[in-house]
VOPAGU-2260 file (C-alpha; in pm, 1 decimal, decimal comma):
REM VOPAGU-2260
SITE   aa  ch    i         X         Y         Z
SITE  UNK   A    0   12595,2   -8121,4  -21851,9
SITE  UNK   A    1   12542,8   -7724,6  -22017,7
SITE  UNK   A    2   12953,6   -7691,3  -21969,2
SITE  UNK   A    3   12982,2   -8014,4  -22165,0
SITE  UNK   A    4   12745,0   -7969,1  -22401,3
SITE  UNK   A    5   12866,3   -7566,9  -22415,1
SITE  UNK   A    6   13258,2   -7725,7  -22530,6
SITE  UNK   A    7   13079,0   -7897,3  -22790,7
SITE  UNK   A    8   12922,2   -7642,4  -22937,5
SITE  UNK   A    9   13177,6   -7460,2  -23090,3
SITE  UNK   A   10   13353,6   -7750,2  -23300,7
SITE  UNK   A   11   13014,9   -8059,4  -23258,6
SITE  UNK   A   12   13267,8   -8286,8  -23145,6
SITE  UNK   A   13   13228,3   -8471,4  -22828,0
SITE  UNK   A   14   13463,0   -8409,3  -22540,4
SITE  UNK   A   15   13632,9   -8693,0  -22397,0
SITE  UNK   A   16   13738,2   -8674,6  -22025,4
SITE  UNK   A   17   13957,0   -8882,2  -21865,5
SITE  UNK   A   18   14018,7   -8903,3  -21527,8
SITE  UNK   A   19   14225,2   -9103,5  -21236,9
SITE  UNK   A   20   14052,8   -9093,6  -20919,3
SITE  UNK   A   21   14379,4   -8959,6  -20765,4
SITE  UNK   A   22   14540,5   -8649,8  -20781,4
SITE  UNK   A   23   14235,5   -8557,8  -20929,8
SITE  UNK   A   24   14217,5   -8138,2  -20855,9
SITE  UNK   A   25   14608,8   -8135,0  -20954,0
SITE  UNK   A   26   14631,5   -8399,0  -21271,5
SITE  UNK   A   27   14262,4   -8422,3  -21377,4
SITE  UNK   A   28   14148,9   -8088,4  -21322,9
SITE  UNK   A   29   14489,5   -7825,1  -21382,1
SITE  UNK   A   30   14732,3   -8010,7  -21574,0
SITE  UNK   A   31   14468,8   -8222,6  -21775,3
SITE  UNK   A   32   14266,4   -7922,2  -21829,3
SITE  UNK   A   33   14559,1   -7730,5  -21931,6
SITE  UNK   A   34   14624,7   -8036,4  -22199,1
SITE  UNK   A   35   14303,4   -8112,7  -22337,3
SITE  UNK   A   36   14075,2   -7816,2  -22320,7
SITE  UNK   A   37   13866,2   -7935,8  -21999,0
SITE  UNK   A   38   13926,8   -8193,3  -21706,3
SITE  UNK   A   39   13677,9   -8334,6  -21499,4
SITE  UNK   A   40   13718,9   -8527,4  -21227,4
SITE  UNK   A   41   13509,4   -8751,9  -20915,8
SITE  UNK   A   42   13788,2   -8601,0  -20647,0
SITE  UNK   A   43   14018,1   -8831,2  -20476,4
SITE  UNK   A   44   14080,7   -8841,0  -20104,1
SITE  UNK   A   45   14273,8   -8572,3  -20018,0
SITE  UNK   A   46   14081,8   -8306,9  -20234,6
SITE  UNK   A   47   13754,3   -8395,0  -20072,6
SITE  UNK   A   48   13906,3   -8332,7  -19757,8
SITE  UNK   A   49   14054,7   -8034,0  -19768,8
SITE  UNK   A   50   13799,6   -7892,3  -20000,0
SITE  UNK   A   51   13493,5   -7987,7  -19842,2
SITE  UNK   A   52   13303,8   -8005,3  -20161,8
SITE  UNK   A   53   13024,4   -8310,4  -20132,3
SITE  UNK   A   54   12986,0   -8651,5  -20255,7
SITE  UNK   A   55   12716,5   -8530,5  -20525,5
SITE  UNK   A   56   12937,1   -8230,2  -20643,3
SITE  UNK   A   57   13238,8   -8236,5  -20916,1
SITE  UNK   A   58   13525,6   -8039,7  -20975,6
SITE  UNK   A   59   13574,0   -7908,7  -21343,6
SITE  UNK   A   60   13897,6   -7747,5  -21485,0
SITE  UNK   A   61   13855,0   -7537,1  -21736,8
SITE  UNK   A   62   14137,2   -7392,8  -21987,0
SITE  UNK   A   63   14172,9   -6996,3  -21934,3
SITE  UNK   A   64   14151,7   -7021,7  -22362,5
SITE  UNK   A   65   13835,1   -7232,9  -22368,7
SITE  UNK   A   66   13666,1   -7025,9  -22127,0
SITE  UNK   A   67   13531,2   -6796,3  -22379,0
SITE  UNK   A   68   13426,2   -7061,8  -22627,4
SITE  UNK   A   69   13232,6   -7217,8  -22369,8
SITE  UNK   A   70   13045,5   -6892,0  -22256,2
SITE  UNK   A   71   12939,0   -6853,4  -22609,4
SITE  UNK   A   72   12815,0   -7200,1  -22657,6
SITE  UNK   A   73   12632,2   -7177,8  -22315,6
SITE  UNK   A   74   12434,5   -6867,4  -22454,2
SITE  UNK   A   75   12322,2   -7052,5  -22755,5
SITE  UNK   A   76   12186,7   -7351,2  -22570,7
SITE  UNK   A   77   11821,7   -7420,0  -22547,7
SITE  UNK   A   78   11705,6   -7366,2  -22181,0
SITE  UNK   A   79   11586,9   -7702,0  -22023,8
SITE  UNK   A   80   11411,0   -7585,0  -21708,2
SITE  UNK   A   81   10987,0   -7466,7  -21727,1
């Protein structure tokens, strides 16, 4: 949600992911990421297997160039935890 919301910051437009379900580290996450700024995806088969990340964790590709936008806008977001 804060990296989201972070990408956002910079420009206030929304970011629109798009993902496929397969392929998902290679196409949504590198070469979509490279594309479009960010790529998120829900992991396919083979990347949950030889990753071992869990059913309730997402990867997220991130641009090398957005990387620094998105620091910024996460150090100018309200904090949402007491």
């Amino acid at each position: 949600m804060h990296v989201v919301q972070a990408n956002s910051y910079a420009k206030g437009k929304r970011a629109k992911l798009d993902t496929l379900g397969a392929a998902s580290v290679c196409g949504d996450c590198t070469a979509l990421a490279l594309q479009e700024g960010l790529g998120l995806s829900f992991g396919c088969k083979g990347s949950r297997k030889h990753s071992g990340y869990e059913d309730f964790e997402v990867p997220l590709g991130i641009a090398f160039e957005k990387v620094k936008e998105i620091e910024d806008g996460l150090s100018r977001l309200p904090g949402t935890r007491a």
